[in-house]
N, C-alpha and C positions, 0 to 999 in steps of 0.2 A: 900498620898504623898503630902507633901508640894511645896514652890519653894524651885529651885534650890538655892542653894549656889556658889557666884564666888569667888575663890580665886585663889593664886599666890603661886605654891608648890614650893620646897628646889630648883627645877631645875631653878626656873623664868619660868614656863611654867604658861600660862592662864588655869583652869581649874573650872570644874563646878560640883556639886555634891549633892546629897540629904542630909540632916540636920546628919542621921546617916552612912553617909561617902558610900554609894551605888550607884552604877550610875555614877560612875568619871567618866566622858570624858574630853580630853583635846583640848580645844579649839585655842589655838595660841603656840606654840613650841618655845621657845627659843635657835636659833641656827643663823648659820652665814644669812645675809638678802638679799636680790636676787640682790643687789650691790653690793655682798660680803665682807662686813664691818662687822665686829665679833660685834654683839649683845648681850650685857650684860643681858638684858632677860626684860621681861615684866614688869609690876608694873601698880598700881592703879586701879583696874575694876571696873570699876561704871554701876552698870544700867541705862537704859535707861527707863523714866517714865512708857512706855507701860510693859516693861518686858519682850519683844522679841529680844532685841539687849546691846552687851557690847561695852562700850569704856575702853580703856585701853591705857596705854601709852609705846614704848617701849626707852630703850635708844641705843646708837651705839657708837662703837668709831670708827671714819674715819681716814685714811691716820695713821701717827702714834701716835696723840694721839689727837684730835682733836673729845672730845664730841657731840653727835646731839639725839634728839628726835624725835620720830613718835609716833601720838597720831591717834588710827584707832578705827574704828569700826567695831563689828562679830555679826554672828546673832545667837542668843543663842542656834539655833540647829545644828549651825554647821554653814562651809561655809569659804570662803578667809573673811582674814580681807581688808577692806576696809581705806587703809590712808588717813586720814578728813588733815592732817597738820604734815608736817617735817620741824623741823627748821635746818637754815642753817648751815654750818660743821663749827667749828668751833667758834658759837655764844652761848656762855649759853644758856642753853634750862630753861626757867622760865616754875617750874611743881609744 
C-alpha cells in the first residue's frame, strides 16, 4: 500500500484514497457550515510536509450573496477540521 491520495470528488467533498481508488474515506463533507451559510464545497488539499494533516480551503456564500473563505486544517485519519483563517463576508477571498 502506498500513500494515500487527497482529492476533491463531483460532490466538493474532501476525500482520501489509495492510488487503485480502495480505501475512500471522506474526510470534510460539503454541506451547509455550523453558521449555516450554504457551502459551495471544499477545494484545494495540500499536504502537509510530515503527511499526517490536510489543508484545504472551503468557500461560502453569506447573507445573500456575499462570498467568504475558510481555509482549515484535518488530520489525515480523520477528525473535525480545524479553521487556521476565514476571510471576512463580503471581502474577495484571494485563494
Amino acid at each position: 500500500m502506498g500513500s494515500p491520495i487527497a482529492f476533491i470528488d463531483g460532490a466538493r467533498n474532501l476525500c482520501l484514497s489509495e492510488a487503485d481508488g480502495s480505501g475512500l474515506r471522506r474526510l470534510a463533507e460539503a454541506r451547509w457550515d455550523e453558521r449555516g451559510h450554504n457551502l459551495l464545497g471544499h477545494y484545494w488539499p495540500t499536504w502537509a510536509p510530515d503527511g499526517r494533516r490536510l489543508a484545504f480551503s472551503s468557500l461560502a456564500v453569506e447573507g445573500k450573496s456575499q462570498l467568504s473563505a475558510t481555509t482549515y486544517v484535518v488530520e489525515s485519519q480523520g477528525g473535525s477540521p480545524v479553521a487556521l483563517y476565514r476571510s471576512p463576508a463580503g471581502v474577495p477571498p484571494v485563494i
